[in-house]
N, C-alpha and C positions, 0 to 999 in steps of 0.2 A: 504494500500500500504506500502512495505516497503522503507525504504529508501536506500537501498545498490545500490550499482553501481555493473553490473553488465561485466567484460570483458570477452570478449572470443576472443583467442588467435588461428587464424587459422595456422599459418608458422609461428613459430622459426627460421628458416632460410632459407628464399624467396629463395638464390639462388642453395643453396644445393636440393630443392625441381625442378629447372630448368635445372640442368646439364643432366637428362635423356632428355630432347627434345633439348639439343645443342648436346649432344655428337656423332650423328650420321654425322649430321656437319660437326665435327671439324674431323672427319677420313674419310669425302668425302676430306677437305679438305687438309689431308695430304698425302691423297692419288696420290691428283692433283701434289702436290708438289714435289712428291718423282718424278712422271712423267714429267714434266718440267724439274726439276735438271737435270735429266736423258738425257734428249733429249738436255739439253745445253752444259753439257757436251762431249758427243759423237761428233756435229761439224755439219756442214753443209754437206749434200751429195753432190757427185759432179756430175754435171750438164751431162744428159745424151746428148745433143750436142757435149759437146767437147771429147768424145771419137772415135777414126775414127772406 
């Protein structure tokens, strides 16, 4: 037997290897966002009762 130790190094850098299964995520969620803003800003419609 030898005596060496033996490492093996699977990720160098865990999250750089994670950004491909968030990033579809993070452009549902700003897609949501851009859709919200949108809708906050435009106002509330006005109520189809009070027009005669």
């Amino acid at each position: 037997m030898s005596g060496g130790v033996v490492v093996a190094v699977l990720a160098d850098h865990p999250l750089l290897d994670t950004v491909p299964f968030f990033a579809p995520a993070f452009v549902v969620l700003g897609v949501l966002l851009v859709v919200v803003i949108r809708d906050r800003r435009r106002g509330d419609d006005p109520e189809e009762e009070d027009r005669p």
